[in-house]
Structures are given as C-alpha cells and as structure tokens.
N, C-alpha and C positions, 0 to 999 in steps of 0.2 A: 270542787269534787270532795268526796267525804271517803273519810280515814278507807274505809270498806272499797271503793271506787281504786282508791292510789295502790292499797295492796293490789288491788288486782291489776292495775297499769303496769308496777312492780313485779310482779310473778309471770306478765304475760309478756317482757322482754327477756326473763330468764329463760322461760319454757317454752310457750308456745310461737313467739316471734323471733327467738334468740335468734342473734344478726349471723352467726357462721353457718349452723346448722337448719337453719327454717330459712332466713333470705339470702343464705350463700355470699353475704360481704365477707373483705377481713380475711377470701382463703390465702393469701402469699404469706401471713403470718404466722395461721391457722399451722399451714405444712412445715415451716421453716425453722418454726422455736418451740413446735411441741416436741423435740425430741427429747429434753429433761426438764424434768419436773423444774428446775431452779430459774430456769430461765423461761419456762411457759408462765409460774408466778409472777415474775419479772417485768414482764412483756404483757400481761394483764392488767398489773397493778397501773403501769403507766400509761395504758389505753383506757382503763376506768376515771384516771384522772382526768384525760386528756378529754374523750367524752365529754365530763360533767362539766369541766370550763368548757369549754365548747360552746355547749346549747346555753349553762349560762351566758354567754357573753352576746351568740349571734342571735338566738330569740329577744332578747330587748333592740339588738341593731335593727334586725327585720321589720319588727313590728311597730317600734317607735321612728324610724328613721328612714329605713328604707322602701317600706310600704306607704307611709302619707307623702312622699315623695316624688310617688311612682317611678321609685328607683330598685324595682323586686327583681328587675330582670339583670340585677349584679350582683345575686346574693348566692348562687357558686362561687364566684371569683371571692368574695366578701370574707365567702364562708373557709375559704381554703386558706385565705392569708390569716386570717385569726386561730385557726388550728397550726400552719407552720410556727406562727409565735408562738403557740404553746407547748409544740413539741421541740422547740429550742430551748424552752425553759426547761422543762423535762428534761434535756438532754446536759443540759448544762448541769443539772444539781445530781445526776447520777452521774457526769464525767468529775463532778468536787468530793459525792460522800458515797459512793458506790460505784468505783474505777469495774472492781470483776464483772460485773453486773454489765455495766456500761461494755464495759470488751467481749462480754458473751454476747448480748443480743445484737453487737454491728450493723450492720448495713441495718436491719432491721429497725431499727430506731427512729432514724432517718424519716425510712418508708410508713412511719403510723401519718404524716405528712398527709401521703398521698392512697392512706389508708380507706377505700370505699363505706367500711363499718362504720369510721369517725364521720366521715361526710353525711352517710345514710340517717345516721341518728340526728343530727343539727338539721337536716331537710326533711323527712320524715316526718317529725314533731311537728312542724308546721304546718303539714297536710292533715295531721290526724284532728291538729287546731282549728284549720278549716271545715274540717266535716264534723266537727264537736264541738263548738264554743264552751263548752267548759272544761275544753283538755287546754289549761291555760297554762301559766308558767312553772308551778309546783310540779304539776302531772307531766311537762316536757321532763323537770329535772328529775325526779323520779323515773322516769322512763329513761334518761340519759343511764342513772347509776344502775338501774336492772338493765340495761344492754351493758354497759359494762362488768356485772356480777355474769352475765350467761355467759362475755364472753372469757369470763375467768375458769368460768365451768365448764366449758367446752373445750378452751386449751386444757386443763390439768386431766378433764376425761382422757383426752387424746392422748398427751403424754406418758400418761398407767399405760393403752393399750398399746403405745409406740414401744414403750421398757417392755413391756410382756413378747411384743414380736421380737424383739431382738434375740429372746429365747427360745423360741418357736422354731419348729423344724419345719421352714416353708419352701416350697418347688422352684426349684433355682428359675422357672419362667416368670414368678409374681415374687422374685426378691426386688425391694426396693421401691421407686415408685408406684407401680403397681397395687403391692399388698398397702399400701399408706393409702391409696385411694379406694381401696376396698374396704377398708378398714373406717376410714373418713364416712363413708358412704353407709355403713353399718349403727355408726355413732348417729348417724342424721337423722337413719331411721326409727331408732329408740327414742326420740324427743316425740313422736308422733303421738305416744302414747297418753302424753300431758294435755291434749287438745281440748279434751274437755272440766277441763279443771279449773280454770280460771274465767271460765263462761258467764258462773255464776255472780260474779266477782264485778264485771263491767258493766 
C-alpha cells in the first residue's frame, strides 16, 4: 500500500469506521469511563496500546500458523487469550507506575479483556485482508492504531458532553441514563458527516 492508501486506512478507522460510534463495539466502556476527562484518556491510551499489540501479534499467528494449518477455526479463542495477556500487562504497569489511574478505571480494565472493540479490530483486519491482498500487515497495524486514535476521540468527545450535562437543566424523566443515550446517539450521528472524506483516500 502507498503512504496516500495507509492515510486513508488511518483516517477511515478514526472517522468514518470508528469502532464505538460507526460499528457500536467498546459501548460498556464507552458509557462507563467517559464520565471525566482523566480517566476517558486513561482508558483510551490503554486500549490504543492494547489494540496495536494485538493485531501485531494475532495477524502473524493467523496467517503464518494458524491458517497453513487449517487451524483458523481457533483464532477467537487464539485471539482472546493473547489480548488477556496483554491486558495483564497493562494492568500490571499501571497498578506499579499509575496506582490513581489504575483505581479510577476498575472493574473497567479488566473488561478491555472481553472488550468487543479490541476483538473487532484483530478479526476485522483479517477480513478486510481477504477482500484486499494488499491490506497486508502495515495497513492491519495502521488500522489497529487509527481504531485506537477514534476510539480516543470518541471517549474525550463524550466526556466534554457528559461535564457539559452535568450542568444542564435536564427533565427529571431523561436524568441519567436516558440523557447519556441520547446524548451517545447524538455524538454518533455527527461522525456521519466525515463519510465522504476519506473516499478519495482508499
């Protein structure tokens, strides 16, 4: 793929394929840690990590090992025990050099685990590989770190409009979950707007 190709594989999991708001993976995190800014970066940064290992590690298992094998029909299972490894490690160096961090985002941490976003992107790639032989290993990892850049983007959008509701003089029937899905629902539909933009690009 050329420099021109990857931007645009780039821009089009920030915008227009962005995993929360365009394929609706990732919402239990989405609702649960955008409520402040500190911990929606948080909880971003370590899904953008967790991501890019990821696809690095299960797109060479897939395709060198477990596809001449015809062992493809365990690369869920494959794919899920190599993202728990990584989000132990994660988990370990933010409970050694970022304890606050680590105690903000809780249970949450755990669950990037069994995070549909992280799985979506390491299976994904794969398909996109299939229908494109030249969406090879660059163009997965590039696509790993722009699904992890959208969905950096999408938590900290959400969180400005979560701090903004909290100010807002909303109808005691849509306090609370309610106005968060309404609000969600709002965000989702602004990315619509990007559709044609990275067209040119692919």
């Amino acid at each position: 793929m050329s420099a021109t190709q990857l931007l645009g594989v780039f821009l089009a999991a920030i915008l227009t394929e962005n995993y929360i708001l365009c394929k609706f993976f990732g919402i239990c995190p989405f609702l649960g840690v955008s409520k402040k800014l500190d911990t929606a970066l948080g909880m971003s940064a370590a899904v953008t990590f967790v991501m890019v290992l990821a696809t690095a590690v299960t797109w060479p298992i897939y395709t060198y090992v477990l596809l001449p094998n015809g062992m493809d029909y365990l690369q869920t299972l494959v794919f899920i025990l190599v993202i728990a490894g990584l989000v132990q490690l994660v988990e370990i160096i933010l409970k050694k050099y970022m304890h606050r961090l680590y105690a903000a985002l809780g249970i949450y941490l755990p669950l990037i685990t069994t995070n549909c976003a992280v799985l979506g992107v390491t299976m994904l790639v794969l398909d996109k590989g299939a229908q494109d032989s030249s969406f090879g290993y660059a163009a997965s990892l590039v696509n790993a770190f722009g699904a992890g850049i959208g969905f950096l983007v999408a938590m900290v959008m959400f969180a400005g409009v979560r701090e903004r509701l909290e100010a807002a003089d909303i109808p005691q029937s849509l306090k609370g979950l309610p106005i968060t899905l309404v609000a969600a629902s709002l965000v989702a539909c602004s990315f619509l707007g990007f559709g044609g933009i990275v067209d040119g690009l692919l």
